[in-house]
mmCIF file as gemmi writes it, N, C-alpha and C atoms, coordinates in Angstrom:
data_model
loop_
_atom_site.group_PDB
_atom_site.id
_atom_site.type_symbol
_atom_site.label_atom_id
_atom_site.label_alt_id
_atom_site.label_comp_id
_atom_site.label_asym_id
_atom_site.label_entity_id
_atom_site.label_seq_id
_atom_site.pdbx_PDB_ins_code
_atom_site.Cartn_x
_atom_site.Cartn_y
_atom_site.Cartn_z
_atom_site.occupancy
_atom_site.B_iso_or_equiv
_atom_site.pdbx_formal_charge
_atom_site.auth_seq_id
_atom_site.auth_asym_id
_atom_site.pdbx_PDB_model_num
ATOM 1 N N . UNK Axp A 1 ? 4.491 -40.134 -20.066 1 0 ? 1 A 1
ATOM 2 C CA . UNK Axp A 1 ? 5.479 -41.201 -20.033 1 0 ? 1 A 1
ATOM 3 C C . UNK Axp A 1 ? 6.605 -40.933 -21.039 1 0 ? 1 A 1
ATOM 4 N N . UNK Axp A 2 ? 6.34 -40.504 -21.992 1 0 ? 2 A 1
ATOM 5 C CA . UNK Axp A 2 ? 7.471 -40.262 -23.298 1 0 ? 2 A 1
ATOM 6 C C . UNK Axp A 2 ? 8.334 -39.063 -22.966 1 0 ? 2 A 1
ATOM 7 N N . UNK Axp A 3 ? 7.459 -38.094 -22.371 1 0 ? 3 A 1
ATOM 8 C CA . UNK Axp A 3 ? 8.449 -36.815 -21.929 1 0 ? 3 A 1
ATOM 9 C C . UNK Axp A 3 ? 9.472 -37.293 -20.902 1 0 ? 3 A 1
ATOM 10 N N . UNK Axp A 4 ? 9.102 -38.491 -19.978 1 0 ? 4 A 1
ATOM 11 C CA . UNK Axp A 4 ? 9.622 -38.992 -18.689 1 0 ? 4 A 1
ATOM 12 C C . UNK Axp A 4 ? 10.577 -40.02 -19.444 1 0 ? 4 A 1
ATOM 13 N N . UNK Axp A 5 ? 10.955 -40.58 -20.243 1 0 ? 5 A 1
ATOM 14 C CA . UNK Axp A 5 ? 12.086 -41.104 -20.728 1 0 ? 5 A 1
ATOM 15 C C . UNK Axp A 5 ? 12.552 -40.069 -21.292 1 0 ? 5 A 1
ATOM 16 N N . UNK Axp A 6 ? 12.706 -39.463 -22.371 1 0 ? 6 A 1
ATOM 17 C CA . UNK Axp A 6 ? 13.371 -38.225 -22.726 1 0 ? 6 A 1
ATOM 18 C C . UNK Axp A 6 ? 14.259 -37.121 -21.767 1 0 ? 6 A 1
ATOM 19 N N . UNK Axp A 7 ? 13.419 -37.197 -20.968 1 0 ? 7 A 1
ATOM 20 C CA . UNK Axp A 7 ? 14.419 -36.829 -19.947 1 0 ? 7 A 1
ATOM 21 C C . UNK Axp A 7 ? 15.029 -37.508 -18.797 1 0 ? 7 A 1
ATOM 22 N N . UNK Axp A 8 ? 14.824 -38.783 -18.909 1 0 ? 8 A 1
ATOM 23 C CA . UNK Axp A 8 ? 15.929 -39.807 -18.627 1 0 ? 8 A 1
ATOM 24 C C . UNK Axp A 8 ? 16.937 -39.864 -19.076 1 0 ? 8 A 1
ATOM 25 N N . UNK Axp A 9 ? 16.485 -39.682 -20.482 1 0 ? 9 A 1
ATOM 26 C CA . UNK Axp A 9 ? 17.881 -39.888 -21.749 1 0 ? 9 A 1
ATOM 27 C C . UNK Axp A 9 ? 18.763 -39.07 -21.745 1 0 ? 9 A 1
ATOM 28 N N . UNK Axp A 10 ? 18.358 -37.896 -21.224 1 0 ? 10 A 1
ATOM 29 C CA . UNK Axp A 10 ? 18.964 -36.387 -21.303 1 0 ? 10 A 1
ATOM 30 C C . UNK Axp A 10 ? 19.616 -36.754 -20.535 1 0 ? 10 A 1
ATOM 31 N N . UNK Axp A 11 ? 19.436 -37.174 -19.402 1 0 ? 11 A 1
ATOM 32 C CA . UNK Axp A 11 ? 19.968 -36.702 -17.457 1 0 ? 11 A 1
ATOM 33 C C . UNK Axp A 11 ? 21.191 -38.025 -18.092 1 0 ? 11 A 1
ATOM 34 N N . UNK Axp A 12 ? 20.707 -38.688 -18.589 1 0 ? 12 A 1
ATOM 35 C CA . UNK Axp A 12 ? 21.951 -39.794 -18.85 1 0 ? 12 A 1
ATOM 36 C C . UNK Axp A 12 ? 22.817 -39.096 -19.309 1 0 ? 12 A 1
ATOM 37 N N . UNK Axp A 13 ? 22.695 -38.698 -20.44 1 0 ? 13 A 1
ATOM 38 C CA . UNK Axp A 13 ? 23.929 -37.772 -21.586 1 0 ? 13 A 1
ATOM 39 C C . UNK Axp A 13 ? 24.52 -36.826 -20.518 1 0 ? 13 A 1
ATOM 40 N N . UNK Axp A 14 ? 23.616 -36.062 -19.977 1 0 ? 14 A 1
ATOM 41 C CA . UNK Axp A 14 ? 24.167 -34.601 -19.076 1 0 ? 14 A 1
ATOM 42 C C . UNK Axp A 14 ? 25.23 -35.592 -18.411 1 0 ? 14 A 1
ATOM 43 N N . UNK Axp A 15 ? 24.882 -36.449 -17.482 1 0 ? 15 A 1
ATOM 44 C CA . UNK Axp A 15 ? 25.789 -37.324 -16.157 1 0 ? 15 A 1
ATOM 45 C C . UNK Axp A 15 ? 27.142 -37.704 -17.403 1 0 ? 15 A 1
ATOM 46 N N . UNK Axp A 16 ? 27.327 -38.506 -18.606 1 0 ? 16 A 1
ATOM 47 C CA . UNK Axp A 16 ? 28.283 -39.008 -18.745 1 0 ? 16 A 1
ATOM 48 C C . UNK Axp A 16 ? 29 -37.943 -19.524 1 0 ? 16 A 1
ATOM 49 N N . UNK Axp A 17 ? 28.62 -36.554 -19.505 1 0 ? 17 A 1
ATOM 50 C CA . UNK Axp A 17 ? 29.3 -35.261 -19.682 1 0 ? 17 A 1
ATOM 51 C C . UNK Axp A 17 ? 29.813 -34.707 -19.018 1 0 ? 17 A 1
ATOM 52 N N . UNK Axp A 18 ? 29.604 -34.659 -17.535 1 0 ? 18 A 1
ATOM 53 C CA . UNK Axp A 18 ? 30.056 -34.661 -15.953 1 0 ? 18 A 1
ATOM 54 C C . UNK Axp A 18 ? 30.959 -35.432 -15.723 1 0 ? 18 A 1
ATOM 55 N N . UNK Axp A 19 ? 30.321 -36.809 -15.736 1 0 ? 19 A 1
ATOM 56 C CA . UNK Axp A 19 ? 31.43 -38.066 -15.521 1 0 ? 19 A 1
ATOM 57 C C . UNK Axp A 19 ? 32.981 -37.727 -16.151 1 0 ? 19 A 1
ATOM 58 N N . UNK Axp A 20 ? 32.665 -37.314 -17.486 1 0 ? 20 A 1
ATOM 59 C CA . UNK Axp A 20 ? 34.013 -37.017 -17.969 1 0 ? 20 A 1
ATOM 60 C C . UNK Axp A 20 ? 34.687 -35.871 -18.045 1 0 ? 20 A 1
ATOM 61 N N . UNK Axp A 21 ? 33.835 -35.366 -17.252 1 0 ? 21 A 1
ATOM 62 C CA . UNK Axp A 21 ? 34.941 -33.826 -17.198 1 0 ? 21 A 1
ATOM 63 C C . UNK Axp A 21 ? 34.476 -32.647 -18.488 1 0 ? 21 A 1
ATOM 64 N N . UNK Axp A 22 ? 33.508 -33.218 -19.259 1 0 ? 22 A 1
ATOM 65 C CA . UNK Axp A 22 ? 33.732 -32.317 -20.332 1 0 ? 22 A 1
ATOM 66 C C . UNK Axp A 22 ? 32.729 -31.022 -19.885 1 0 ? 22 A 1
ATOM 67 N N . UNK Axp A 23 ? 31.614 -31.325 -18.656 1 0 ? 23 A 1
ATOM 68 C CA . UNK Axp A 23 ? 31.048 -29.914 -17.961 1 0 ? 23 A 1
ATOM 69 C C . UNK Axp A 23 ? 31.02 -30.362 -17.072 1 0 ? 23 A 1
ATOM 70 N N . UNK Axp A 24 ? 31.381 -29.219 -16.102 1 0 ? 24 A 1
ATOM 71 C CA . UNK Axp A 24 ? 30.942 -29.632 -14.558 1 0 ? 24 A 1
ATOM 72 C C . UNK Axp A 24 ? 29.794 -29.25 -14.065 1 0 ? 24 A 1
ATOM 73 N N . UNK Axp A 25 ? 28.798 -28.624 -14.436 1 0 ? 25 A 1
ATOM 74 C CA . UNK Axp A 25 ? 27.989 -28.075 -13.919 1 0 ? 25 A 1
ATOM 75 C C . UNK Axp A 25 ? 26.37 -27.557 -15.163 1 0 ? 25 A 1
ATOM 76 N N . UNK Axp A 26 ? 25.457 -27.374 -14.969 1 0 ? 26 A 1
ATOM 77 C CA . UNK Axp A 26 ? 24.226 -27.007 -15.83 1 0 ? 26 A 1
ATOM 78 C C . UNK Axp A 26 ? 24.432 -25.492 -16.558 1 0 ? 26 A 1
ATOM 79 N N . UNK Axp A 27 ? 25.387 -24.849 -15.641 1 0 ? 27 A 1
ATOM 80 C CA . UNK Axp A 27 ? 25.484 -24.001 -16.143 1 0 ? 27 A 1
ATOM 81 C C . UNK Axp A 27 ? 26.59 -23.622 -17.033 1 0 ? 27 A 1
ATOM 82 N N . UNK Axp A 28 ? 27.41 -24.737 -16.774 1 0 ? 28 A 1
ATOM 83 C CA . UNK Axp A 28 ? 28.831 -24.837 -18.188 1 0 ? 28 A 1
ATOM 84 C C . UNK Axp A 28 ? 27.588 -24.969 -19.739 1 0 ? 28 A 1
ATOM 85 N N . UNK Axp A 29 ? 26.718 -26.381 -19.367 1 0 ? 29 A 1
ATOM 86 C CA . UNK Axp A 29 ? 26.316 -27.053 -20.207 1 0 ? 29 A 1
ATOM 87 C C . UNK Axp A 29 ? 25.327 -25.805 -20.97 1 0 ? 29 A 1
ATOM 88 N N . UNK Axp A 30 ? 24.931 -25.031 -20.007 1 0 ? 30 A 1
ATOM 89 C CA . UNK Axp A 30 ? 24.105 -24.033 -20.966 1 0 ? 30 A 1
ATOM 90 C C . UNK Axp A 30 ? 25.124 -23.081 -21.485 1 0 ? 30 A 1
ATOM 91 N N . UNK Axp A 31 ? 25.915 -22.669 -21.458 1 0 ? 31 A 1
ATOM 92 C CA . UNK Axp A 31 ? 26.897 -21.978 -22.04 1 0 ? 31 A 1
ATOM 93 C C . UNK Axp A 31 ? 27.475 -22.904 -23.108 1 0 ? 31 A 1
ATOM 94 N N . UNK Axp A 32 ? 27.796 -23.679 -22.945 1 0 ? 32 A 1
ATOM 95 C CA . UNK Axp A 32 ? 28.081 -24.302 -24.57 1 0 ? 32 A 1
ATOM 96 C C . UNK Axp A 32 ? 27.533 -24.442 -25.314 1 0 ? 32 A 1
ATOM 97 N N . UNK Axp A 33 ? 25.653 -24.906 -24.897 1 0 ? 33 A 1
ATOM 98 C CA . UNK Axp A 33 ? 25.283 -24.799 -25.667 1 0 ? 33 A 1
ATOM 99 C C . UNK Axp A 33 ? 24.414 -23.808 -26.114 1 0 ? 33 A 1
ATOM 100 N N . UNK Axp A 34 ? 24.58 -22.322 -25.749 1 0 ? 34 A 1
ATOM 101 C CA . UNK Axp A 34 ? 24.282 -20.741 -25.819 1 0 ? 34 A 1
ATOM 102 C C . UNK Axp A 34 ? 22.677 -20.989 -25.857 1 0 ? 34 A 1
ATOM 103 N N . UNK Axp A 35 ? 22.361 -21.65 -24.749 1 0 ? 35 A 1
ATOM 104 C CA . UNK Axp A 35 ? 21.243 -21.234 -24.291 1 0 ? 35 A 1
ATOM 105 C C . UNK Axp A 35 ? 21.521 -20.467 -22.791 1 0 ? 35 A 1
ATOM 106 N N . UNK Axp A 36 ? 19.883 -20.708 -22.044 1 0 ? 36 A 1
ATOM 107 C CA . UNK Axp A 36 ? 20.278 -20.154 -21.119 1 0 ? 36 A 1
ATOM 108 C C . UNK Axp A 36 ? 20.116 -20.573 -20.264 1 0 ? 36 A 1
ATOM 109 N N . UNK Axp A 37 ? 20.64 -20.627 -18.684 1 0 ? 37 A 1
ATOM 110 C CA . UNK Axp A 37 ? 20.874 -21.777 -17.767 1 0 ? 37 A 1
ATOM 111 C C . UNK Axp A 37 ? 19.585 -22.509 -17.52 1 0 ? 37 A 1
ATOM 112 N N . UNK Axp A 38 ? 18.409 -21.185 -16.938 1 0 ? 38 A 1
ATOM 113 C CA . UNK Axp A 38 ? 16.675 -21.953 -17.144 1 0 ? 38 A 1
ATOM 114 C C . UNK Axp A 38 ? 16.51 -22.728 -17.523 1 0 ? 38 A 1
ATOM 115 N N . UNK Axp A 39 ? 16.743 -22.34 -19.04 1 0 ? 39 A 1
ATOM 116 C CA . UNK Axp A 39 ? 15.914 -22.89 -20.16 1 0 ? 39 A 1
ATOM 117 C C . UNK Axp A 39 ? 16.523 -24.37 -20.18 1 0 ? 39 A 1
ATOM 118 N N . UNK Axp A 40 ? 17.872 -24.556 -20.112 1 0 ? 40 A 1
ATOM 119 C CA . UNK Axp A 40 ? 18.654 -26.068 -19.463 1 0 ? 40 A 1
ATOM 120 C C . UNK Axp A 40 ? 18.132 -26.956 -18.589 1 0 ? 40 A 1
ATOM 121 N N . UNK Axp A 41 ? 17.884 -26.279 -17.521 1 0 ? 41 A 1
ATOM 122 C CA . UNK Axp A 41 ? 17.792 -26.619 -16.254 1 0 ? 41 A 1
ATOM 123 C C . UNK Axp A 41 ? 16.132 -27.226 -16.482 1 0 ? 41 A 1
ATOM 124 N N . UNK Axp A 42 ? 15.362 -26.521 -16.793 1 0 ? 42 A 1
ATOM 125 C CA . UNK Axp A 42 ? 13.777 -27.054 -17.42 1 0 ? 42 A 1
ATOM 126 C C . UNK Axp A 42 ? 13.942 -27.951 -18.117 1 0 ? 42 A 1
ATOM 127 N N . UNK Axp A 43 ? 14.45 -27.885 -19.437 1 0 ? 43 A 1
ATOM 128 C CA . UNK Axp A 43 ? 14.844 -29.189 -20.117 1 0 ? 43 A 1
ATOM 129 C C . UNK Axp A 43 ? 14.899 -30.152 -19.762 1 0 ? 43 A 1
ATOM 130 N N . UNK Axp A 44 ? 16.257 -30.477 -18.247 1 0 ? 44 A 1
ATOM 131 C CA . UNK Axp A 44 ? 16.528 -31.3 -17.619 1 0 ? 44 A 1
ATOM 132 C C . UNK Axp A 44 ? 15.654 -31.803 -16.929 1 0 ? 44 A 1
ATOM 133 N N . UNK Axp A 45 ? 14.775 -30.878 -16.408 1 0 ? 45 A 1
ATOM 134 C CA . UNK Axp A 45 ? 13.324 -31.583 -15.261 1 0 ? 45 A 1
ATOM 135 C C . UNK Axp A 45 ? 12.604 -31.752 -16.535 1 0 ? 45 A 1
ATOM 136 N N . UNK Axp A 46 ? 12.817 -31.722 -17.49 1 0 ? 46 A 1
ATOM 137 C CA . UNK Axp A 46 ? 11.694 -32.276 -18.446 1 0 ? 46 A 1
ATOM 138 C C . UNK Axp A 46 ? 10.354 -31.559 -18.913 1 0 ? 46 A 1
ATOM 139 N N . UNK Axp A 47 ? 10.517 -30.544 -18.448 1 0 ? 47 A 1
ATOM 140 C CA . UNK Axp A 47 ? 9.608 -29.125 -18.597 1 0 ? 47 A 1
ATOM 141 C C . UNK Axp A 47 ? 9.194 -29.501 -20.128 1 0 ? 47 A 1
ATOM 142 N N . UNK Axp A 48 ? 8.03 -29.965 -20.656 1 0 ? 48 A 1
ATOM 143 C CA . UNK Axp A 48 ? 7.961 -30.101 -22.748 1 0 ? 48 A 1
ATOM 144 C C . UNK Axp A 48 ? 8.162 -28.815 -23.183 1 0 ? 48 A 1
ATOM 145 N N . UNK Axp A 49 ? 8.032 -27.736 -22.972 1 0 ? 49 A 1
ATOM 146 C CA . UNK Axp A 49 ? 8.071 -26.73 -23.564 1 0 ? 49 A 1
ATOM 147 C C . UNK Axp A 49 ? 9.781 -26.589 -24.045 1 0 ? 49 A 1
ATOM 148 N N . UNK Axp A 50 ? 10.561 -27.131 -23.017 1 0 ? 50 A 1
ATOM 149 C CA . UNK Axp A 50 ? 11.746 -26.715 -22.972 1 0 ? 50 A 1
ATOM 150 C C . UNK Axp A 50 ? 12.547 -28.15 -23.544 1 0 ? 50 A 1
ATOM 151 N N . UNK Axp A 51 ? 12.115 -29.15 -23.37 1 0 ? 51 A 1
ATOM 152 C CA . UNK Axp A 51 ? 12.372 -30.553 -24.132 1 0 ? 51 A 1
ATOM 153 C C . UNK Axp A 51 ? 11.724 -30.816 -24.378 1 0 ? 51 A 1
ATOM 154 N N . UNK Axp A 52 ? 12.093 -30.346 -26.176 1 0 ? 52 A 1
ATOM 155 C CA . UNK Axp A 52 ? 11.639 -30.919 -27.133 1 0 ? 52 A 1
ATOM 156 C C . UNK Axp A 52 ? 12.735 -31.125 -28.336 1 0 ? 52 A 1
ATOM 157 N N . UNK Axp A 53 ? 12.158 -31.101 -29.483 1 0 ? 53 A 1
ATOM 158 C CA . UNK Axp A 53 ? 13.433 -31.858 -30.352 1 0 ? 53 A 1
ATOM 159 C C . UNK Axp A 53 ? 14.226 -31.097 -30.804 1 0 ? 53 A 1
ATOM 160 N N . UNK Axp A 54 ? 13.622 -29.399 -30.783 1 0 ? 54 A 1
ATOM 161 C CA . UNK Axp A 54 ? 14.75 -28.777 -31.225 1 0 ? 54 A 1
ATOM 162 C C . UNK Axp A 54 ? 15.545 -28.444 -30.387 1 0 ? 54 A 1
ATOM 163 N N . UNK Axp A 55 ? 15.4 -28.723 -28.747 1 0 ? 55 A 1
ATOM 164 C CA . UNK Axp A 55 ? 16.618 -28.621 -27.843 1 0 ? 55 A 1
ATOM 165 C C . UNK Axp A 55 ? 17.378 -30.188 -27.481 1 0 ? 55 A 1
ATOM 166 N N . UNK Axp A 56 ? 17.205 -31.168 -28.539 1 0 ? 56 A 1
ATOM 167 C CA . UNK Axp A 56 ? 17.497 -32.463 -28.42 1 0 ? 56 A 1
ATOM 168 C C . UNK Axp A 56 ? 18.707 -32.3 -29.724 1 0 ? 56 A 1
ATOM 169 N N . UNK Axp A 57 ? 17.96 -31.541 -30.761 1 0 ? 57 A 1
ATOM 170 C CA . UNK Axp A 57 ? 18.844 -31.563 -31.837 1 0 ? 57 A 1
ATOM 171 C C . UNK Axp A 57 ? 20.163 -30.086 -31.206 1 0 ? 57 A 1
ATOM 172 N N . UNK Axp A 58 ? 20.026 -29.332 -30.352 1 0 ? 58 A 1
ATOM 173 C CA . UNK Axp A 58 ? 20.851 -28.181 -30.173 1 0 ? 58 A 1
ATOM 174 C C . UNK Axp A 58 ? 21.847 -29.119 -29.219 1 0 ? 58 A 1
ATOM 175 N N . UNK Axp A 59 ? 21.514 -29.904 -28.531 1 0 ? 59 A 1
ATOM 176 C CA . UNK Axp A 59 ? 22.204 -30.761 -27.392 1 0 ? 59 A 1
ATOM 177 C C . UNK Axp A 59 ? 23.467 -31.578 -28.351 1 0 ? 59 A 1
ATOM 178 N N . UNK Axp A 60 ? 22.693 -32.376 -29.181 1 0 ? 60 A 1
ATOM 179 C CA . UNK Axp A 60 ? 23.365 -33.358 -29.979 1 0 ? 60 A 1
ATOM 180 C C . UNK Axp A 60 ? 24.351 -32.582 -31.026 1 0 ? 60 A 1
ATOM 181 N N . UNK Axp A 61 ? 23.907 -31.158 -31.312 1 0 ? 61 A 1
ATOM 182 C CA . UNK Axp A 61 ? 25.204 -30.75 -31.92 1 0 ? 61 A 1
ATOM 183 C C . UNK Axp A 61 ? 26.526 -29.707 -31.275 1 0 ? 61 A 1
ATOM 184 N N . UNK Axp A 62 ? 25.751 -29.413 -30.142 1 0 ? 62 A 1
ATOM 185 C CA . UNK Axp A 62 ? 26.927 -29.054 -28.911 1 0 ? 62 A 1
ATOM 186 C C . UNK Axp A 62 ? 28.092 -29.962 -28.955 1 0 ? 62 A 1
ATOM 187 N N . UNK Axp A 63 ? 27.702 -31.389 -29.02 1 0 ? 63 A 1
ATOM 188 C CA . UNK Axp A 63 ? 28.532 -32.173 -28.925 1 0 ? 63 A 1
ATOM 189 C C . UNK Axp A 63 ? 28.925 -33.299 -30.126 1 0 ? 63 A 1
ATOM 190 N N . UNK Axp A 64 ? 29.228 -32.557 -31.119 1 0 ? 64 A 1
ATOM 191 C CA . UNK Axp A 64 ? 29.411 -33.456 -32.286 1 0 ? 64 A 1
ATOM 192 C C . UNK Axp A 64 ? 29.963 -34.954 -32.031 1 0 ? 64 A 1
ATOM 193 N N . UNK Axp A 65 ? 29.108 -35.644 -32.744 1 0 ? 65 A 1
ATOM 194 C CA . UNK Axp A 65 ? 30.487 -37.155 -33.041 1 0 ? 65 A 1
ATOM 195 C C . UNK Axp A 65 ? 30.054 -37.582 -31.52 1 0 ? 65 A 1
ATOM 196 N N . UNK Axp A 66 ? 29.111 -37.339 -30.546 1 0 ? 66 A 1
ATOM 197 C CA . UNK Axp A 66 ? 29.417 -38.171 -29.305 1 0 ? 66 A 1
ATOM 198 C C . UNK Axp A 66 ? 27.782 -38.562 -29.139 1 0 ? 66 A 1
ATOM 199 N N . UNK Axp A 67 ? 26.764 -37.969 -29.251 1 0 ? 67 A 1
ATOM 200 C CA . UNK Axp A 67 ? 25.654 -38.904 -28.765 1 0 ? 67 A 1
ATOM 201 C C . UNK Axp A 67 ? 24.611 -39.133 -30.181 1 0 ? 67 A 1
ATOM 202 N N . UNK Axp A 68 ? 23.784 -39.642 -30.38 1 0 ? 68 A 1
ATOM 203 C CA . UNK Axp A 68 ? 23.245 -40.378 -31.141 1 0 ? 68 A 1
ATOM 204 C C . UNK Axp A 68 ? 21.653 -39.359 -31.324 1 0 ? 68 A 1
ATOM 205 N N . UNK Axp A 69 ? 21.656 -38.609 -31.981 1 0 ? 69 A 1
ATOM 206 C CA . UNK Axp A 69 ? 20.205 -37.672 -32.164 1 0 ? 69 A 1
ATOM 207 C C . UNK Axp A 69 ? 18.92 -39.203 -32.254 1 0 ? 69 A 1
ATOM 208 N N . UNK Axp A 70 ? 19.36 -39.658 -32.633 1 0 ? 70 A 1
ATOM 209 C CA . UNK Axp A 70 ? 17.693 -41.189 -32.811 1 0 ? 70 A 1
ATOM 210 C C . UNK Axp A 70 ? 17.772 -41.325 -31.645 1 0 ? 70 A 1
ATOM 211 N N . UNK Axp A 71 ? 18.818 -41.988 -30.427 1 0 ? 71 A 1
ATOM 212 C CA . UNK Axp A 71 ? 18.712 -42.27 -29.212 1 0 ? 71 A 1
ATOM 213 C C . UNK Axp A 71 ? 17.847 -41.337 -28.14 1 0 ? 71 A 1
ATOM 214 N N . UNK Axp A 72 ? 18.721 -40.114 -28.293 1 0 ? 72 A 1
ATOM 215 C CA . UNK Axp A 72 ? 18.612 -38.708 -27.369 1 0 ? 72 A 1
ATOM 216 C C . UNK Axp A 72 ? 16.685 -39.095 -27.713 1 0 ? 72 A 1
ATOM 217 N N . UNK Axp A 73 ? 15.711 -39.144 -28.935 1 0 ? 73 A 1
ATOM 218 C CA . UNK Axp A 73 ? 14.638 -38.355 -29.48 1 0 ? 73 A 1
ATOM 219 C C . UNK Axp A 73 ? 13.805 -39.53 -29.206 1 0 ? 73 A 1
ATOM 220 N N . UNK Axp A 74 ? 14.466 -40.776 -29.156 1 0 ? 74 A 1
ATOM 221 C CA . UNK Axp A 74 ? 13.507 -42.013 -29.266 1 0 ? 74 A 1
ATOM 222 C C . UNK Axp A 74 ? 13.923 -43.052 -28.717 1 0 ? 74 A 1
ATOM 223 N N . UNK Axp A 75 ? 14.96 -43.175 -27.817 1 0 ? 75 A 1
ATOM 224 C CA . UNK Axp A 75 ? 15.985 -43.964 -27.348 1 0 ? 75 A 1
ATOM 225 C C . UNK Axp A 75 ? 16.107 -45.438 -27.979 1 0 ? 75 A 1
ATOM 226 N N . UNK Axp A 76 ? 15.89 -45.699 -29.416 1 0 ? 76 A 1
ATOM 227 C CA . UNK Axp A 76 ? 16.757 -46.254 -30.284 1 0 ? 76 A 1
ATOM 228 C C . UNK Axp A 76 ? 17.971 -46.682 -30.151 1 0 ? 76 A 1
ATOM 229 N N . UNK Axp A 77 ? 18.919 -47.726 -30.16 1 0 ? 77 A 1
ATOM 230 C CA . UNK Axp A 77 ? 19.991 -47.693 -31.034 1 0 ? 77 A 1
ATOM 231 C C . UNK Axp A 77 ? 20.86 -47.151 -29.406 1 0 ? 77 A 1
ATOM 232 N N . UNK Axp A 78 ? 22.374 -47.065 -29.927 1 0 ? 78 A 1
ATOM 233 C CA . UNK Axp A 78 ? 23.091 -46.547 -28.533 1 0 ? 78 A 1
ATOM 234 C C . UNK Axp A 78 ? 22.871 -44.952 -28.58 1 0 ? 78 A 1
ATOM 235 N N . UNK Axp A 79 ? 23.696 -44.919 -26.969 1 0 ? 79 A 1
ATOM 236 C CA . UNK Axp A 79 ? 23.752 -43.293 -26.722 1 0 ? 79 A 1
ATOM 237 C C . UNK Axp A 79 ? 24.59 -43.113 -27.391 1 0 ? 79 A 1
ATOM 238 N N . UNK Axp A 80 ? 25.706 -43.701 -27.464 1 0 ? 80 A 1
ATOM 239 C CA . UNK Axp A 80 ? 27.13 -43.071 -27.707 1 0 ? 80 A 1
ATOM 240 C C . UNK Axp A 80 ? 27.435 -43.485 -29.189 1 0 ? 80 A 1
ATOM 241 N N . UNK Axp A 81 ? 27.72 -43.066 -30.138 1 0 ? 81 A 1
ATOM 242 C CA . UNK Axp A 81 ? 27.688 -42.971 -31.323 1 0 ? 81 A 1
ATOM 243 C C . UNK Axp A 81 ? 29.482 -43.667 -31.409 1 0 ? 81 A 1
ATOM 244 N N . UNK Axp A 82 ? 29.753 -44.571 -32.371 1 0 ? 82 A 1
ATOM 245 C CA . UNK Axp A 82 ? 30.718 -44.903 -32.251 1 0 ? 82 A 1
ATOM 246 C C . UNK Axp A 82 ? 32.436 -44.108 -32.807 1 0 ? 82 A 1
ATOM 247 N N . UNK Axp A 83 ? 32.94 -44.295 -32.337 1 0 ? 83 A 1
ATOM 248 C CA . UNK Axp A 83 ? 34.333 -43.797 -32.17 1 0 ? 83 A 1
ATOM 249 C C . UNK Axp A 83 ? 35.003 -43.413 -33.629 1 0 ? 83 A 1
ATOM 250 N N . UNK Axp A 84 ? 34.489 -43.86 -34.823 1 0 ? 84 A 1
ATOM 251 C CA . UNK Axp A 84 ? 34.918 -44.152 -35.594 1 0 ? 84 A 1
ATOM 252 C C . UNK Axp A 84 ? 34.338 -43.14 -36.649 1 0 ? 84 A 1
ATOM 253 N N . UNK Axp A 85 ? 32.688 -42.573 -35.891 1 0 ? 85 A 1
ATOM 254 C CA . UNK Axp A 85 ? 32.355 -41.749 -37.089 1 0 ? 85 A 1
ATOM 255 C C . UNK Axp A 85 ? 31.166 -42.573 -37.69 1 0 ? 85 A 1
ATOM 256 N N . UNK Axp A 86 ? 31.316 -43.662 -37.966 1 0 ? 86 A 1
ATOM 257 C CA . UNK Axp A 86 ? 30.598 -44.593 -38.74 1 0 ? 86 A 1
ATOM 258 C C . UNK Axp A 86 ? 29.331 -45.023 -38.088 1 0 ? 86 A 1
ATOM 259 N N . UNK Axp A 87 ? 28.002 -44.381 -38.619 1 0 ? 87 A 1
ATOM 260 C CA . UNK Axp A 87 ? 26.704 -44.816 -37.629 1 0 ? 87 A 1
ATOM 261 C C . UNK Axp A 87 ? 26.271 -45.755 -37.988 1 0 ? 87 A 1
């Protein structure tokens, strides 16, 4: 059940990274974040080997200043970390 929200949380973040244009595709998203498309793509189905926290913490700093590492790990608190910097 915990791996199965976690990668809810993920597929959320991935979609409103899409949504906005900032990747179009799993395989942008593994290139930014210099993994490798697999190892993404597992993540995303929630594979534990492949989501876990140190590809939660590699996710969350791909994208500085935009999602919330407590949320992404424990879904705590918001996704989206506010605008301002200020947690």
């Amino acid at each position: 059940m915990k791996q199965d929200c976690k990668r809810e949380r993920l597929q959320k973040a991935f979609d409103f990274l899409y949504n906005k244009g900032i990747v179009h595709s799993v395989t942008e998203l593994a290139l930014k974040m210099q993994r490798s498309r697999p190892s993404v793509s597992r993540a995303l189905n929630g594979v534990p080997e492949y989501l876990n926290d140190k590809f939660l913490v590699a996710f969350s700093q791909t994208f500085v200043g935009t999602f919330s590492l407590e949320w992404l790990e424990t879904g705590k608190g918001e996704m989206l970390l506010p605008e301002d910097g200020k947690q």
